[in-house]
C-alpha positions as CSV (number, residue, x, y, z in Angstrom):
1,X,-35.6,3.0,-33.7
2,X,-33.2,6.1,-34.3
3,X,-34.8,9.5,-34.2
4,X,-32.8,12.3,-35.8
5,X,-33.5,15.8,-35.7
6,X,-31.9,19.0,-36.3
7,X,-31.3,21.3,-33.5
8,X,-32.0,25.3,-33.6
9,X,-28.3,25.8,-32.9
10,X,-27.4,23.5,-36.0
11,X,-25.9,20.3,-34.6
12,X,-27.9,16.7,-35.3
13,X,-29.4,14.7,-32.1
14,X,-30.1,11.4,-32.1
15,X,-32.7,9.6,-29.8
16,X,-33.0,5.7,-29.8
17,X,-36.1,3.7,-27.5
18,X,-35.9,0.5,-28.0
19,X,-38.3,-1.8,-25.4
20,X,-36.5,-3.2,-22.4
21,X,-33.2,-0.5,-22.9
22,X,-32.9,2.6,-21.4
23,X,-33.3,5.5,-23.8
24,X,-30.0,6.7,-24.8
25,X,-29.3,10.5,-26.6
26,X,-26.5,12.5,-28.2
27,X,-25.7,15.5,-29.9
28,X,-23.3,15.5,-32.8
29,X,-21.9,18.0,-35.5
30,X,-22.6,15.9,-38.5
31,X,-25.7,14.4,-39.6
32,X,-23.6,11.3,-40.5
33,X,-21.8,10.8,-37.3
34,X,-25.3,10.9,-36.0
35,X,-26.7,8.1,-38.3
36,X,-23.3,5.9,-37.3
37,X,-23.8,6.3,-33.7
38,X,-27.2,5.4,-34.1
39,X,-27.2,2.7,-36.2
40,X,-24.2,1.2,-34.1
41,X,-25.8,1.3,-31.2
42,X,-29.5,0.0,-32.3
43,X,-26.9,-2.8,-33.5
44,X,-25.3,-3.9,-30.2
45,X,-28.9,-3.9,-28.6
46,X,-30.2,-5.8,-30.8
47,X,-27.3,-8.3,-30.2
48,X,-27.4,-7.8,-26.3
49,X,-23.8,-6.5,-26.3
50,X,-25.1,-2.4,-25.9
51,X,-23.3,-0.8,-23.2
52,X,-24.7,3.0,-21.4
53,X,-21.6,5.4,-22.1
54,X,-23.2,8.3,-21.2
55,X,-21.7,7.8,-17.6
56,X,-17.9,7.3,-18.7
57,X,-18.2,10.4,-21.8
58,X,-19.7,12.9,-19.0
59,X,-17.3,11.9,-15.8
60,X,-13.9,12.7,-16.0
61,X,-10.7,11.0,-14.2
62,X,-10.5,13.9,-12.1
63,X,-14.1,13.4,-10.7
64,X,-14.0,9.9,-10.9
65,X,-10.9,9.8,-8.2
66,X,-12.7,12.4,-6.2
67,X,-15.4,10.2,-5.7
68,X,-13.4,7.2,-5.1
69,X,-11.8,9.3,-2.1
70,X,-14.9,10.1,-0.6
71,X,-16.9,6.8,-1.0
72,X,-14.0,4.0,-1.1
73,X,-10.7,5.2,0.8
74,X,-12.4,6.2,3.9
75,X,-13.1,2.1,4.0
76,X,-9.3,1.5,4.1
77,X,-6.9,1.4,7.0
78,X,-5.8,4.9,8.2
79,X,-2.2,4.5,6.6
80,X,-3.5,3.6,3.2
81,X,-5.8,6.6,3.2
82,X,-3.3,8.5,3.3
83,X,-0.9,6.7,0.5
84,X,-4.3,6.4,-1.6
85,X,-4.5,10.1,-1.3
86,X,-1.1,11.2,-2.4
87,X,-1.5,8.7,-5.3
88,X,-4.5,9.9,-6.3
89,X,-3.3,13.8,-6.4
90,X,-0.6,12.4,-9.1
91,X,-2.8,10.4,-11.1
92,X,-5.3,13.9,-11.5
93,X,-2.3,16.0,-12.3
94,X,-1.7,13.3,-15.0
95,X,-4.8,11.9,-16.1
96,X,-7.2,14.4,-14.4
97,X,-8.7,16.0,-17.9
98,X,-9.4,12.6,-20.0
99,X,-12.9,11.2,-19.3
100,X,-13.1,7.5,-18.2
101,X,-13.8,6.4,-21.8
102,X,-11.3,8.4,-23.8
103,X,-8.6,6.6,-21.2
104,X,-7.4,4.3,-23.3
105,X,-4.8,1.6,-22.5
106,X,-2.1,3.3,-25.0
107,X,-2.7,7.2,-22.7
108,X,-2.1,4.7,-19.3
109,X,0.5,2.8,-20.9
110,X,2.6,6.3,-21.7
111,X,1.6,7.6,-18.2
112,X,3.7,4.5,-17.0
113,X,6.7,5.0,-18.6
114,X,6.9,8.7,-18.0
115,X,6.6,8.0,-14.5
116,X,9.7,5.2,-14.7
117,X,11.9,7.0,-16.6
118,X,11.4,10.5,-14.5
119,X,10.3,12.6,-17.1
120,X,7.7,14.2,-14.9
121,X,10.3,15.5,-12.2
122,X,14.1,16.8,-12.3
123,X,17.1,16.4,-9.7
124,X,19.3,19.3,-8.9
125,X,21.2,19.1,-12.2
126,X,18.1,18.5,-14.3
127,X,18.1,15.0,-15.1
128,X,15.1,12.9,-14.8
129,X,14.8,11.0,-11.3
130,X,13.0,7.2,-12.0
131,X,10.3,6.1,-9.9
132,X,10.7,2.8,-8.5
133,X,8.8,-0.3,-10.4
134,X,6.8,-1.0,-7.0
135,X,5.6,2.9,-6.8
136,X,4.4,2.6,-10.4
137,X,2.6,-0.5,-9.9
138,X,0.8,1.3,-6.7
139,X,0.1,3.5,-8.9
140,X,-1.7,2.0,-11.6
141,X,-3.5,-0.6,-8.9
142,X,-5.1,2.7,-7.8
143,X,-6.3,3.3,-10.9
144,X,-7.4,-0.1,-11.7
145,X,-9.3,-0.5,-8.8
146,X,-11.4,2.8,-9.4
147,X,-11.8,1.8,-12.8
148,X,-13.5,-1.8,-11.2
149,X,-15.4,0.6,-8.4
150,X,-16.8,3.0,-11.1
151,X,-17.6,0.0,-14.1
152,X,-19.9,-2.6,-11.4
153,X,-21.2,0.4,-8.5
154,X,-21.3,3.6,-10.2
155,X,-23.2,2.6,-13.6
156,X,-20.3,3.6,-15.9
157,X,-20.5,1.9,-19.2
158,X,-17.2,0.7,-20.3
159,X,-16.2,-2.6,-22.0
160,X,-13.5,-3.5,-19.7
161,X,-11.0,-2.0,-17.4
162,X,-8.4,-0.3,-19.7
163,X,-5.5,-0.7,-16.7
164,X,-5.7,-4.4,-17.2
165,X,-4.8,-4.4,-21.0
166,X,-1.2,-2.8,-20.1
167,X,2.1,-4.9,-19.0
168,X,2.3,-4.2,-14.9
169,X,6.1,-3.3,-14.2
170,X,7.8,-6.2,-12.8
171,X,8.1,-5.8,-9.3
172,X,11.2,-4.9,-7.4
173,X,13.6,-7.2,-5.5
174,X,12.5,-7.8,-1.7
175,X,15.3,-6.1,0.4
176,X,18.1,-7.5,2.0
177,X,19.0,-5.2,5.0
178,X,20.1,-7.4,7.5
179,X,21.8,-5.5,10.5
180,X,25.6,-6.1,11.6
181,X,26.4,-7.0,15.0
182,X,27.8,-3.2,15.4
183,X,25.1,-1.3,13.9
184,X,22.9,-3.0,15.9
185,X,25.4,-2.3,18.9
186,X,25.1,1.5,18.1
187,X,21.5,1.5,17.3
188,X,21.0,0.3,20.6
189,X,23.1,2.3,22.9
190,X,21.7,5.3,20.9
191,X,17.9,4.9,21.5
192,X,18.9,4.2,25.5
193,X,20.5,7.5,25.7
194,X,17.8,9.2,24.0
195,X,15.8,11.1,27.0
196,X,12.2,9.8,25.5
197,X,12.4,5.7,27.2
198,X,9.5,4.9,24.5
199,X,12.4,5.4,21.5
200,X,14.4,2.5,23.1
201,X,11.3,0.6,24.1
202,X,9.7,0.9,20.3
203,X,13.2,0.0,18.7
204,X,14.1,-3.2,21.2
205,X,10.2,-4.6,21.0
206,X,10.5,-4.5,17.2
207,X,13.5,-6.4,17.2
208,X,12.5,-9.1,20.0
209,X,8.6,-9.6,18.0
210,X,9.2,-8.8,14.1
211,X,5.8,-6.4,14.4
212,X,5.6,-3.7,12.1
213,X,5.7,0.0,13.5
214,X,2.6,0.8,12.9
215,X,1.4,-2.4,15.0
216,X,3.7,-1.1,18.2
217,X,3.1,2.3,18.4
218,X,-0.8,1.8,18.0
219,X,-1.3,-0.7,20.7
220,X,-3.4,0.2,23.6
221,X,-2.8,-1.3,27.1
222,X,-5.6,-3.7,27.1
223,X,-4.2,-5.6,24.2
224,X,-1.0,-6.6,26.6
225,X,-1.3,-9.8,28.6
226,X,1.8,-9.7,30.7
227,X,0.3,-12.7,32.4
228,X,0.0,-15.1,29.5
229,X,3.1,-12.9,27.4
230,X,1.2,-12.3,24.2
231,X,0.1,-8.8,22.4
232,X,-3.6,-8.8,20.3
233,X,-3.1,-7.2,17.2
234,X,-6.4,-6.0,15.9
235,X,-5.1,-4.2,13.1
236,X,-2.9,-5.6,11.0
237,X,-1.8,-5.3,7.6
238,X,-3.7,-8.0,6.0
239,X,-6.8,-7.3,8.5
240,X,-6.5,-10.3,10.5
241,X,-6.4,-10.9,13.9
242,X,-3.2,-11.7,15.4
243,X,-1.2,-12.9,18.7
244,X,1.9,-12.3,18.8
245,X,4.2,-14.3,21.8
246,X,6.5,-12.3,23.4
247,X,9.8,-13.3,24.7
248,X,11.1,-12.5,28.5
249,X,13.2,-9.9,27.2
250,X,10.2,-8.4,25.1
251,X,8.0,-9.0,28.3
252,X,9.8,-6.9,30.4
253,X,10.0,-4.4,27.9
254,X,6.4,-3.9,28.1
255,X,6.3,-4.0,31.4
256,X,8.4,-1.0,31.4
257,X,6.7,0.7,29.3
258,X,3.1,0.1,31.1
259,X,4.5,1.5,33.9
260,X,5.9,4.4,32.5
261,X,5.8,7.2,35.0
262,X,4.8,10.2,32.8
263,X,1.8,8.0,31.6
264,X,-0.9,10.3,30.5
265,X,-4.2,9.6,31.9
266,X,-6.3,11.3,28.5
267,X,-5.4,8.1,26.5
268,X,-4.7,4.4,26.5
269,X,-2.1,4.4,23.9
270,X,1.2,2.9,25.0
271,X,3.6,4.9,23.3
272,X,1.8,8.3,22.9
273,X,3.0,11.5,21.3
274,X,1.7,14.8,22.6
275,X,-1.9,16.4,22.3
276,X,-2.5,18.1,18.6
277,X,-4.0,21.1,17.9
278,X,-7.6,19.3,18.5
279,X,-6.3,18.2,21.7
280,X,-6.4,14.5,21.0
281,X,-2.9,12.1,21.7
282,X,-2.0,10.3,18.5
283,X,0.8,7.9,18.5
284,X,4.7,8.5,19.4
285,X,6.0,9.2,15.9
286,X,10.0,9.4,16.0
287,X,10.9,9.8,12.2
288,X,13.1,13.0,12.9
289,X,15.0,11.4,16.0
290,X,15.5,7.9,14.1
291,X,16.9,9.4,11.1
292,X,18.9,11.8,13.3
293,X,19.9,8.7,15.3
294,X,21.1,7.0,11.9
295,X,23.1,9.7,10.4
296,X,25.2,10.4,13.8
297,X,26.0,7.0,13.9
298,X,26.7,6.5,10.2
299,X,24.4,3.3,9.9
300,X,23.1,3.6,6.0
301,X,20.2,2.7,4.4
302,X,18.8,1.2,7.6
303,X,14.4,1.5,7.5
304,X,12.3,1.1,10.4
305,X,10.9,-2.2,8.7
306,X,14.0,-3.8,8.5
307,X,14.1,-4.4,12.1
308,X,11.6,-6.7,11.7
309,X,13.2,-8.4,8.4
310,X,16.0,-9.0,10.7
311,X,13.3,-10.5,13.2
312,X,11.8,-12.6,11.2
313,X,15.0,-13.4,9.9
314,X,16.2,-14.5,13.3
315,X,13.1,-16.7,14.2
316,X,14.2,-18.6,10.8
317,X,17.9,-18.9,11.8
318,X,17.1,-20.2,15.7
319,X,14.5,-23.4,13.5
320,X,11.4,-22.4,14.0
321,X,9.3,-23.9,11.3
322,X,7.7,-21.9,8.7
323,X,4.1,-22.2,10.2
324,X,5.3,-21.0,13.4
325,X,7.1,-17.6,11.9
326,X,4.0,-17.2,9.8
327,X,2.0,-17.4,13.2
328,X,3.9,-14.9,14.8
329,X,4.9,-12.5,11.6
330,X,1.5,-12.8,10.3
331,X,2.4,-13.6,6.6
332,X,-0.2,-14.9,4.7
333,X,1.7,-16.9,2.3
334,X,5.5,-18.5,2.7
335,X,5.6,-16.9,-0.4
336,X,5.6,-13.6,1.1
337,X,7.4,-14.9,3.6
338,X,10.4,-15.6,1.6
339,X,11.1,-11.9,1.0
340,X,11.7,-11.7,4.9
341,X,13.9,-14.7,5.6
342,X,17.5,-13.7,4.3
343,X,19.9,-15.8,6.0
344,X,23.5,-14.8,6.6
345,X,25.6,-16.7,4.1
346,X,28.1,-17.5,7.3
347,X,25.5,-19.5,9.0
348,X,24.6,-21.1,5.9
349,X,28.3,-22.2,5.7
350,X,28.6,-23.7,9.2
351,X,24.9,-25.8,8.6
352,X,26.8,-27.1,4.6
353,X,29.7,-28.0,7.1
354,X,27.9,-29.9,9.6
355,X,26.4,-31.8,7.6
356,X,29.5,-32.6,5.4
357,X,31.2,-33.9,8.4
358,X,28.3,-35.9,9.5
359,X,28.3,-37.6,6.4
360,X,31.8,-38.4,6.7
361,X,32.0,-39.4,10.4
362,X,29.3,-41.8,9.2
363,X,31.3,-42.9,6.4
């Protein structure tokens, strides 16, 4: 049963024990609101549908996102920590003053398109500069997954996720960067006459094994069996375990870099960059020298991760099946690895014409 009283400062609190729910108390202005909320919520106990909002009115977004980077992120791989953070510090500056229950579907839903048309950031000449589909969606999974973390660990009384009652932006095209036989010509006499070996080493491997970069640049020199030709990936994108063959040409660039001369002996790490301020090695981390490399050579719109696109792409083109690329690309799903298999329209042509003249020496 509802208790009402009348507080000395002049606003109406209502108190409600009912056997087998926690006791539940507010403070309102009016003496009605108070009978409404009381008699609403004495309804949805007795009909097993009452919900403890106490949690979602009191904790904001803002500290709602701090304590999903304290208790959830440090969980995830090192690289999505970091994304998760920067994500996060956009959704506070956003979001950061509504508390979990007044985020309703219609404030997320306008958060979205101000953050796909641009109206949140300017270019030089003042107009609006569009996030990407694929950045918003990161976005809003962010925020959806909180919103999952807070309503089943932390005790948060909602009635449902609110992310999941907006339209997701459809995601972007897969991209089709395949190199040319003289970008790759360039690319390649440019990292071998760059005076750091590991550039070229990093750049050729990629292309030879479709890894990722984080998978080369983090492997230590136990997880290299020159004997058998493979590479253990323990961490991976998708978390699983991986072997990955290598080819003689990818052997041997292992081998060179195993035996790398200037080989540090305060770290196992391959391809190593120099101590920090802590004094611990980190990975090599060419960024500046590969875009530097890109410009002077006037190859466009060329990403790290479309060497192994063109990899993957390659394994395709030569037959291998698509169990064996998934084996060696670690794609879960030929789904996904669809997006990574763009074949060059010219060697579609000359597989359309061998068949054609099959079928008519046949004939």
């Amino acid at each position: 049963m509802a208790t009402i009283t009348k507080t000395p400062s002049g606003t109406w609190k209502v108190l409600i024990r009912k056997a087998g729910w926690p006791a539940s108390i507010k403070t309102f202005r009016t003496k009605r609101d108070a009978e409404d909320w009381g008699r609403r919520l004495e309804d949805e106990m007795v009909r097993g549908a009452f919900i403890q909002r106490a949690a979602g009115d009191r904790m904001t977004v803002a500290a709602a996102l701090k304590r999903y980077l304290a208790e959830v992120v440090p969980t995830k791989r090192p690289t999505s920590q970091v994304a998760d953070r920067k994500r996060a510090k956009v959704l506070t500056e956003h979001l950061g003053k509504y508390s979990l229950v007044a985020l309703t579907p219609e404030v997320i839903a306008k958060f979205r398109d101000v953050r796909l048309a641009g109206e949140d950031r300017k270019d030089e000449f003042g107009d609006p500069r569009p996030r990407t589909n694929n950045t918003v969606r990161l976005d809003l999974a962010l925020l959806g997954h909180m919103f999952t973390i807070a309503i089943k660990e932390w005790g948060v009384g909602l009635p449902a996720n609110p992310v999941t009652n907006i339209r997701r932006p459809a995601p972007g095209p897969g991209r089709n960067r395949r190199l040319t036989p003289q970008e790759e010509a360039k690319l390649l006499a440019a990292v071998d006459a760059y005076s750091n070996p590991m550039m070229s080493w990093i750049v050729r491997i990629a292309l030879e094994t479709g890894m990722r970069f984080s998978e080369i640049v983090t492997l230590r020199r136990m997880q290299v069996d020159l004997n058998r030709k493979i590479v253990r990936l323990l961490h991976t994108k998708n978390t699983q375990l991986r072997t990955v063959p290598l080819s003689n040409a990818a052997a041997e660039l292992f081998r060179a870099a195993l035996n790398n001369p200037v080989w540090p002996i305060d770290t196992d790490l391959i391809f190593f960059g120099e101590p920090g301020r802590d004094g611990k090695r980190r990975p090599y981390a060419p960024n500046r020298m590969w875009q530097k490399i890109k410009r002077d050579h006037g190859i466009v719109d060329l990403h790290f991760h479309d060497l192994r696109h063109e990899a993957v792409s390659r394994f395709v083109e030569a037959g291998f099946s698509d169990q064996e690329v998934s084996a060696i690309s670690g794609h879960k799903s030929m789904q996904m690895l669809k997006r990574y298999t763009h074949l060059r329209v010219e060697d579609l042509v000359a597989r359309v014409n061998e068949a054609s003249e099959r079928r008519n020496t046949s004939a």
